[in-house]
N, C-alpha and C positions, 0 to 999 in steps of 0.2 A: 482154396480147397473146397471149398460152398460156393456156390451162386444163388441157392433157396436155401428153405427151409430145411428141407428134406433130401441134399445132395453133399453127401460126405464120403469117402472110402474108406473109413475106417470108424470102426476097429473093423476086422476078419468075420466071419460064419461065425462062429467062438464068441466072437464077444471081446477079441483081444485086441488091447493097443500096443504093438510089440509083447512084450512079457506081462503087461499089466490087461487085469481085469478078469472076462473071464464069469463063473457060473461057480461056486463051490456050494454046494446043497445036495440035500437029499436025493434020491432018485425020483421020489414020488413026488417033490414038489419042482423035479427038471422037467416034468412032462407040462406042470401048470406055466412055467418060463417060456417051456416051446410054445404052447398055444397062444401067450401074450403075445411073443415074438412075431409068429407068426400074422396072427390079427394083427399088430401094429405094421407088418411090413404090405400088409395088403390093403389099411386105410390110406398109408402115406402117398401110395396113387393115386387114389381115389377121388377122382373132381368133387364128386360131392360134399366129403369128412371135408376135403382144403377148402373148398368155398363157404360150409359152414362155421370151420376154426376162422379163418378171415374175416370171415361177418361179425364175431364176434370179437376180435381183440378189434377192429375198427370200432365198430357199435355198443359192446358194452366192456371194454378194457379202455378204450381210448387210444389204438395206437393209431400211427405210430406217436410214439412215446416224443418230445423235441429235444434235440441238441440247446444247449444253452450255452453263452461264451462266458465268461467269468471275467468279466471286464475290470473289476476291482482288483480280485486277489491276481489276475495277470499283470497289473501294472506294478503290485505289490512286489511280485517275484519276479517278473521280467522275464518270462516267459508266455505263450500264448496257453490258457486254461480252456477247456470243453468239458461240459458233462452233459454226460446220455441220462437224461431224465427218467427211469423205471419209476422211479418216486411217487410220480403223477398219474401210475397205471391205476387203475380201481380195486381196492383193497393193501393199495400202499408200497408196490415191491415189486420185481423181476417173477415170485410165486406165481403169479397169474397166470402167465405163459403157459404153464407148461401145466398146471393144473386141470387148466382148461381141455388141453389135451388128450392127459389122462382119465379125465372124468366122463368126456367122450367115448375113449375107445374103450374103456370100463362098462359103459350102459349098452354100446353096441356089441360087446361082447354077452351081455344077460344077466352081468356081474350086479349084486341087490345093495353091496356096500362100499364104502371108498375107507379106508384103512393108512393114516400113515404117523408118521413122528414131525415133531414140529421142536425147533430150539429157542428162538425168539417169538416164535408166533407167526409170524408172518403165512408160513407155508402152511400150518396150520387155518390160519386163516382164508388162505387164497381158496385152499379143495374145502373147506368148508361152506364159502361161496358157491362154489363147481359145484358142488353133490347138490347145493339147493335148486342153481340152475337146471340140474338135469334130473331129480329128482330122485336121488340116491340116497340113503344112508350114510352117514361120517363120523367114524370115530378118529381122536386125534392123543396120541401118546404123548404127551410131554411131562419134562422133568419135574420134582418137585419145586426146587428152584427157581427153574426158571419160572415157573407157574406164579410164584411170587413176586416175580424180579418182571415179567410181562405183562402183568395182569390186566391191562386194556385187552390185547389180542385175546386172554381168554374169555373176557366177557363176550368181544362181540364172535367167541366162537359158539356162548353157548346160542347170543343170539340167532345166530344164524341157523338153530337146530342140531347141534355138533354135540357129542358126547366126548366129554375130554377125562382120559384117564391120568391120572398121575402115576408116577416111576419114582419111587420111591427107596430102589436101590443102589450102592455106590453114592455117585456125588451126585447123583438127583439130578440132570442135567442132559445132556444130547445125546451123548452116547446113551446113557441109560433110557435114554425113551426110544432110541431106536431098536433095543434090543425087549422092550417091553412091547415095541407094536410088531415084531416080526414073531414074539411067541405068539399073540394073538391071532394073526394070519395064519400063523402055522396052523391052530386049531379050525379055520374052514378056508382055505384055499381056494374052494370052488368056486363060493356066492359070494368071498371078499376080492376087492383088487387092493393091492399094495400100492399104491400111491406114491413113490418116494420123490423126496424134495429136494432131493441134490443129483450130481451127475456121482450114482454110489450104485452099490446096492449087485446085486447079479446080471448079468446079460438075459435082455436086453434096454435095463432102464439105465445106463451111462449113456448109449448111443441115444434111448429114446428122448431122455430128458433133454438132453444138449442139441437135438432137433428140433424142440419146441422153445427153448431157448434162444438157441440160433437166429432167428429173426430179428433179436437187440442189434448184433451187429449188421445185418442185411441192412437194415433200418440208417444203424448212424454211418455207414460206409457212405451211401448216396447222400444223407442230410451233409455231412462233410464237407464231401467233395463239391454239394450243390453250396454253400455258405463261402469254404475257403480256395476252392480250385485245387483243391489237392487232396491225398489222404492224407493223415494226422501222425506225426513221429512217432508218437507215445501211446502207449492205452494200459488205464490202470484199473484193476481190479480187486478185491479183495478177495480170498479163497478161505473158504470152509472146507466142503464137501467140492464147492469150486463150481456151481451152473449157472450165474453169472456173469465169473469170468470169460466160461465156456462162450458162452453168451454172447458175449461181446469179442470176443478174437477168432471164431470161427470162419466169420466171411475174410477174415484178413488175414490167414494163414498161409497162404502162401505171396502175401505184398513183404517181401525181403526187408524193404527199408522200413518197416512199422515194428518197432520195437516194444516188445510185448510184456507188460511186470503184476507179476499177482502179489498178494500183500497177505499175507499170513497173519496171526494173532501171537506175538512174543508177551502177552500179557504180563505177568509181573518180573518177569525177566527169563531170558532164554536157559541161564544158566541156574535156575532152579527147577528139580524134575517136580511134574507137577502141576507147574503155574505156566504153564505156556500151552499153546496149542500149535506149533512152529512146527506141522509133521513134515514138509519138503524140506525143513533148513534141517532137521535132529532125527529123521525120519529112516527107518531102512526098510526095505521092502517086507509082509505079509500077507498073512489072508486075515478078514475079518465081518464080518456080514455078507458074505458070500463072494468076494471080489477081491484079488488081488493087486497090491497099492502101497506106496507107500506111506507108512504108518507108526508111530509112536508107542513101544512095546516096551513090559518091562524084562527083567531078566532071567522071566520064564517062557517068554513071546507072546505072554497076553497083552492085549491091546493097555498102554499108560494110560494113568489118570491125566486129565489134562483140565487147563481153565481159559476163559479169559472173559474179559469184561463184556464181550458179543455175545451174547447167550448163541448166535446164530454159527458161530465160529469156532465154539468149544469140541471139535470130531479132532479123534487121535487119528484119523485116518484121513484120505482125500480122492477124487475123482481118477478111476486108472489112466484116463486120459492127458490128467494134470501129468501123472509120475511118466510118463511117455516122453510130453512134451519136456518135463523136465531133464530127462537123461538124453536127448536130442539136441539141447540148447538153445530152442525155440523160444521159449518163457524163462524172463527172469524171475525167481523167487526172491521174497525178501521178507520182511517181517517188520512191524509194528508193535508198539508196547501198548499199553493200558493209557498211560500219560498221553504217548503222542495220538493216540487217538480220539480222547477227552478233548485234549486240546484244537484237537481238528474239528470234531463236533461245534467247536463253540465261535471257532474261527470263519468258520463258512456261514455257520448259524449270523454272525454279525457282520461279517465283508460280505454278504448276497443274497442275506435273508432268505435261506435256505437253510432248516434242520436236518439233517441228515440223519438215517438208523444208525447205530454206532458204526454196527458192520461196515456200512459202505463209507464211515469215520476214519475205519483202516485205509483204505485206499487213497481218501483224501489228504493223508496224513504222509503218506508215502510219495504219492503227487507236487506236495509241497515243497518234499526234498528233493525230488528232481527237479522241480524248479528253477533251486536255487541253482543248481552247476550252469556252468558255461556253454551253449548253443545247444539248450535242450532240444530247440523246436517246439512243436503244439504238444500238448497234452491232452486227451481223451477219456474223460476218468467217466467208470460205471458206478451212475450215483442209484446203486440198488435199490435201496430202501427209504424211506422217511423215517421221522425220529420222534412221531406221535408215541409211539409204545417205550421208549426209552426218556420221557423227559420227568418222571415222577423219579422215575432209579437217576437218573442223573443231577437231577437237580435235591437230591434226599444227600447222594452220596458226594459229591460234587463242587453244589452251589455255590456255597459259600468262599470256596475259592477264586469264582469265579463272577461275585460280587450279588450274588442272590441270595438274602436273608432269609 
């Protein structure tokens, strides 16, 4: 489906991926959507903006990012393991990407501030970085919660000059920060850009985001193929919002035999409403921050409370793109608990000396278990995040089970 960065056919004019996605807003802020739109669809040509984004994920992101083989835990499961290193990009995470992006076409557009919601920190962190680089303004919404539960990421966001609001309503946490930095937009449209940190949000930042994402998998398709002579059976990811994922399955969307599994958050069990954030597995179709998706509602069709031990992970909703692929049967969906993701955290952390963010904990977790079945093939897992900002929450709540006094 991709060959670049920037070559995809969907979604539609619209914004649509099939029935998903899409524009739901005001009238007066569909004309500030056009103008993004617009200016994004006339950098993405642009030799110059791609020679500049290129300069910089080589020169100050570090890409590309390496494939790493998991020499241990493959011997352990007996299957062949890979992970796409985002870990190791600057600032910690897959965020980078596409912040950088955005924080570009934000300044070239005349925009004074960068605007957006952050769950674990991470993406918080990344445009916080971006706005210093290019010398913009950064305000960053996040939860109460989480603010407590990440609190590395918020230091080094004040460092980095960020103004970090807290959201302090509901369960203080991702959704509620995303709905605290979009009334904030709402209030000056003009001189703010909205930033968003997933593949969410209105058209045209599902497409946008997942363009500047895109590059994870350009990247590991050729590192792959140059290591093992082939592409990879498997690729796993973990889904929140899902730009990641995106991320990494883009360039291999149309290799038939590469079987493609995102990893949901089943936090403390699927069958408690509430405590999970499983919106592809419990999920029906809505609208909700401007975009139509499937999503987690209660039985008034307001978007459900949701949890899970990924601060990054906790959206009752997900990428229109995800709910596409999903009703196509492109992507397996599946799900992760609390446990098996703790457990994965600690696993990798000791079979390969590698911490992982919990987040991309999910996916390791889910990884594992395909392992085990009978003629998995290679595995290809998107190791998003590092697990800097999670080892104070994990080892507080944790440790001791897992022999840290």
């Amino acid at each position: 489906m991709a060959t670049n960065i920037f070559d995809c056919p969907l979604p539609n004019k619209e914004g649509y991926f099939g029935e998903y996605g899409g524009a739901f807003i005001p009238p007066e802020l569909q004309t500030i959507m056009d103008e993004i739109s617009t200016a994004y669809d006339e950098i993405r040509k642009d030799p110059d903006f791609i020679e500049e984004l290129t300069d910089l994920y080589q020169h100050y992101v570090g890409r590309p990012s390496p494939v790493f083989h998991a020499k241990h835990l493959s011997a352990k499961y007996g299957a062949e393991i890979y992970f796409k290193r985002e870990d190791l990009n600057h600032t910690g995470a897959h965020k980078i990407n596409h912040c950088l992006g955005e924080a570009l076409l934000a300044k070239k557009m005349g925009k004074k501030k960068l605007i957006a919601e952050t769950g674990a920190g991470q993406h918080g962190v990344a445009l916080a970085t971006a706005a210093a680089l290019v010398g913009l303004e950064c305000e960053i919404h996040m939860g109460e919660v989480d603010i407590a539960k990440e609190y590395p990421n918020v230091v080094r966001m004040h460092i980095l000059g960020a103004k970090v609001v807290p959201a302090t309503h509901g369960r203080k946490t991702l959704k509620e920060a995303v709905d605290s930095a979009f009334g904030a937009y709402l209030a000056d449209p003009v001189t703010q850009f909205f930033a968003i940190g997933s593949v969410v949000g209105p058209h045209p930042f599902p497409k946008m985001v997942r363009d500047f994402q895109s590059i994870v998998g350009v990247e590991a398709k050729e590192q792959f193929m140059q290591m093992t002579g082939k592409l990879p059976d498997n690729l796993v990811a973990c889904v929140g919002g899902g730009s990641n994922a995106l991320g990494l399955f883009t360039a291999f969307m149309n290799d038939e035999n590469v079987a493609m599994h995102g990893v949901e958050p089943a936090g403390r069990g699927l069958d408690i409403p509430g405590e999970h954030a499983a919106t592809m597995t419990l999920g029906t179709p809505g609208v909700m921050h401007g975009f139509k998706s499937y999503m987690l509602q209660d039985d008034k069709g307001e978007p459900g409370e949701v949890y899970s031990v990924a601060s990054g992970l906790d959206y009752p909703s997900v990428g229109p793109q995800h709910a596409y692929l999903k009703d196509i049967g492109r992507v397996n969906y599946a799900s992760i608990n609390d446990k098996e993701a703790i457990d994965a955290f600690f696993e990798l952390s000791r079979e390969e000396g590698i911490i992982p963010a919990v987040e991309s904990a999910h996916a390791v977790a889910y990884a594992l278990k395909l392992a085990k079945k009978p003629n998995m093939g290679t595995i290809l897992i998107n190791l998003s995040g590092r697990g800097d900002k999670d080892i104070d929450f994990v080892v507080e709540n944790y440790g001791k089970e897992y022999g840290i006094s």
